[in-house]
C-alpha positions in Angstrom: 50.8 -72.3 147.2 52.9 -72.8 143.8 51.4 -72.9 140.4 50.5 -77.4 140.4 49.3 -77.4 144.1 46.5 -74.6 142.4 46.3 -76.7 139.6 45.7 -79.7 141.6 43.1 -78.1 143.5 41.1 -76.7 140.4 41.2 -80.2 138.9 39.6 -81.8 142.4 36.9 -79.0 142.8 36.0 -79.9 139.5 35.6 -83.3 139.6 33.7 -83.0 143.1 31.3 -80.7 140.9 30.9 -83.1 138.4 29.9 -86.2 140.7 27.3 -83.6 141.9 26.1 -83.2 138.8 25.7 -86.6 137.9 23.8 -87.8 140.8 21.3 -84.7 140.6 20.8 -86.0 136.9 20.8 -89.8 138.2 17.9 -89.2 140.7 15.2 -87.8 137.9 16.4 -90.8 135.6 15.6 -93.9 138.5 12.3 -92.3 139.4 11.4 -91.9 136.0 12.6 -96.1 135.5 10.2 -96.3 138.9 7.0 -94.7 138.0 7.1 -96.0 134.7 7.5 -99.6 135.9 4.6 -99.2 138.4 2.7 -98.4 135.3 3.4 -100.9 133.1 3.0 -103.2 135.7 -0.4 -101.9 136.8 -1.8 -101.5 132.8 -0.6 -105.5 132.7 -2.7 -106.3 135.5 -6.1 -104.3 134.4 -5.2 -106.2 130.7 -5.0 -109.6 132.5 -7.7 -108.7 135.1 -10.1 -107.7 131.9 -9.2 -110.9 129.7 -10.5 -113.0 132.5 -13.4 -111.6 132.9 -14.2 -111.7 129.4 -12.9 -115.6 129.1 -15.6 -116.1 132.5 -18.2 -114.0 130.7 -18.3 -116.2 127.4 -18.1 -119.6 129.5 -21.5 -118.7 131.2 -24.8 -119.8 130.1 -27.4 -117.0 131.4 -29.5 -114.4 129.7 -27.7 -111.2 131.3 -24.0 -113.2 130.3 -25.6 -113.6 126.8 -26.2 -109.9 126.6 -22.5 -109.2 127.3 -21.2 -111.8 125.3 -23.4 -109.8 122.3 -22.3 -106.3 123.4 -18.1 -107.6 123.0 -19.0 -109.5 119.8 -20.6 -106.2 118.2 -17.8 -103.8 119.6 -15.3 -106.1 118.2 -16.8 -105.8 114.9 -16.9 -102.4 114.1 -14.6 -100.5 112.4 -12.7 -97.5 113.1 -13.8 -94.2 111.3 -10.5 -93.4 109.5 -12.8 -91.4 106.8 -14.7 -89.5 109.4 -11.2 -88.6 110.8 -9.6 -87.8 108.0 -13.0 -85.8 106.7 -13.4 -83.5 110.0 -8.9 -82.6 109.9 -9.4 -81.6 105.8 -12.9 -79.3 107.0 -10.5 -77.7 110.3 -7.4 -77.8 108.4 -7.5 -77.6 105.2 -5.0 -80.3 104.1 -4.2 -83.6 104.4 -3.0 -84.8 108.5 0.8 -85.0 108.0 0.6 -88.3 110.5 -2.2 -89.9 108.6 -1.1 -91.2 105.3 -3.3 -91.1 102.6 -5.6 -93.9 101.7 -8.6 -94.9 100.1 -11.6 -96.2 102.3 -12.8 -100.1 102.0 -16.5 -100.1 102.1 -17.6 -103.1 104.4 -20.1 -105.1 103.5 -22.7 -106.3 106.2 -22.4 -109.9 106.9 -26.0 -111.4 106.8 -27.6 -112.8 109.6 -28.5 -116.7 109.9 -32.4 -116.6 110.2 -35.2 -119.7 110.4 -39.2 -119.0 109.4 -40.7 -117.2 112.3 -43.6 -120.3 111.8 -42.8 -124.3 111.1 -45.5 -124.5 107.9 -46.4 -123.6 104.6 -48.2 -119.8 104.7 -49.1 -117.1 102.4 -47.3 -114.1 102.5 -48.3 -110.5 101.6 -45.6 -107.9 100.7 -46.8 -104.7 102.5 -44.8 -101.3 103.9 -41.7 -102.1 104.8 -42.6 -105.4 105.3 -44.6 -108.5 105.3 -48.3 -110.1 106.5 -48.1 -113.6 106.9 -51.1 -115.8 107.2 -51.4 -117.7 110.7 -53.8 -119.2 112.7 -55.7 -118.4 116.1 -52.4 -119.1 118.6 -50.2 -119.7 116.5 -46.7 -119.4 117.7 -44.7 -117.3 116.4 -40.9 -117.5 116.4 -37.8 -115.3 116.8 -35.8 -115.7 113.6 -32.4 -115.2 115.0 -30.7 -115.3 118.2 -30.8 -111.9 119.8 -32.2 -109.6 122.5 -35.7 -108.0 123.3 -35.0 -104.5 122.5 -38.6 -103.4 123.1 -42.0 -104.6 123.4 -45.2 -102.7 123.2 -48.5 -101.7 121.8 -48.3 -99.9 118.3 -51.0 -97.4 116.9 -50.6 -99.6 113.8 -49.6 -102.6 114.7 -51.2 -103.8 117.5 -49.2 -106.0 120.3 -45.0 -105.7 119.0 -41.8 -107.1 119.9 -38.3 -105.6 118.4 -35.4 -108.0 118.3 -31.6 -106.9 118.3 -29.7 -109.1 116.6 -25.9 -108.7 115.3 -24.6 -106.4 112.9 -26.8 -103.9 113.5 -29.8 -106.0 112.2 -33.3 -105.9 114.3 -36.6 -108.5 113.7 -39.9 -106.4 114.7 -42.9 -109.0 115.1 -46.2 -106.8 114.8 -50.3 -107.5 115.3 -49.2 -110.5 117.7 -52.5 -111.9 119.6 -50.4 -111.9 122.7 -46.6 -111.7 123.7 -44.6 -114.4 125.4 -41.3 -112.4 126.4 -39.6 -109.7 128.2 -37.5 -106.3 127.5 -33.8 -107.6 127.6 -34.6 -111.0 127.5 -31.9 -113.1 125.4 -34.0 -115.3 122.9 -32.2 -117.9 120.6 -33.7 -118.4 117.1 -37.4 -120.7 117.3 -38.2 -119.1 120.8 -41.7 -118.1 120.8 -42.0 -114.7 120.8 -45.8 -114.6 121.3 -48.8 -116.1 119.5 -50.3 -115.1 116.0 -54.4 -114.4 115.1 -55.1 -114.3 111.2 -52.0 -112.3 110.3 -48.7 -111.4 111.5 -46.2 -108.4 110.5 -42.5 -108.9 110.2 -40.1 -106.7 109.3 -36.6 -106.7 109.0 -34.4 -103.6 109.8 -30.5 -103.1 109.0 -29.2 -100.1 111.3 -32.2 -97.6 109.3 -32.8 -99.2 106.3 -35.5 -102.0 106.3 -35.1 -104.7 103.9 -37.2 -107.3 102.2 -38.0 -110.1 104.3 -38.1 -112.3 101.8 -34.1 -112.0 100.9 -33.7 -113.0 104.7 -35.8 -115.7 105.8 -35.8 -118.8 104.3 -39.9 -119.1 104.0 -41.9 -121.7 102.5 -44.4 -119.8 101.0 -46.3 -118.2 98.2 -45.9 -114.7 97.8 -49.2 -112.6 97.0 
């Protein structure tokens, strides 16, 4: 064999190694393209398949629908906790996160809740701890001042017969010293549903997450304050 026919052989056994090569590094590459179009197809279906539950779930009228329909509306609300984050990487750390840039935190303020008197007259009110005594009448009904859901009902050591409402935004209704109560636990109520009847006085109180506030700066009463 002379000098080219070697050459000539060298040059095919080369290429033949080559196309080997190339197909071993093909095969990784069109499984990779496979599995990862499974995925995306599979994620796109789950996204679909969860927006049509949620479009079904706001198109029905029911109480356990309406306790749904509050849970997504809540979730969708909050924020994330960048400055919890960032707080708990500076304490392990000890710097600033190199993928986090660095920013300043917005304080949100708690949007209010649209609230009616819990009765339909003219009353005396009575500021007391962390909350109010209004003046009723034997059976009188007494109203839920927001749309929301029975969070828990009960007898209080100082309060007598008591129904806690869970509203949005974090902000609950507690209806205490009731003569009787007209609902259940994880009933949806809708503002002016009776939420049991009064005797002589009844306690409201209005709670944001843990802080109570006044009442008064909530519900739109017709009253004179004591």
């Amino acid at each position: 064999m002379d000098r080219k026919e070697r050459i000539d052989s060298l040059r095919r056994l080369y290429e033949e190694q080559r196309k080997n090569i190339s197909k071993r590094r093909e095969v990784p590459v069109r499984e990779f393209e496979i599995h990862w179009k499974r995925n995306f197809m599979i994620k796109t279906l789950i996204s679909v398949g969860m927006l049509a539950i949620v479009y079904l779930l706001f198109q029905l009228q029911v109480p356990y629908a309406k306790i749904g329909q509050e849970f997504i509306r809540e979730t969708m609300q909050r924020e994330y906790n960048f400055q919890g984050v960032y707080q708990w990487y500076e304490e392990k750390f000890a710097g600033n996160p190199a993928i986090i840039p660095t920013f300043s935190v917005k304080q949100k303020q708690t949007e209010m809740i649209t609230t009616i008197a819990p009765i339909s007259r003219k009353t005396n009110i009575e500021s007391t701890n962390q909350g109010i005594l209004i003046e009723t009448v034997e059976q009188e009904p007494i109203m839920v001042i927001a749309n929301g859901i029975i969070k828990a009902i009960g007898h209080n050591e100082s309060l007598g017969n008591t129904v806690i409402v869970k509203h949005s935004n974090g902000f609950e209704s507690i209806y205490g010293m009731l003569e009787s109560i007209d609902v259940e636990k994880d009933e949806w109520v809708e503002a002016g549903h009776i939420v049991g009847m009064g005797n002589k006085k009844v306690y409201i109180a209005i709670k944001n997450q843990t802080e109570y506030l006044n009442p008064l700066d909530v519900i739109p009463f017709d009253t004179n304050e004591n």
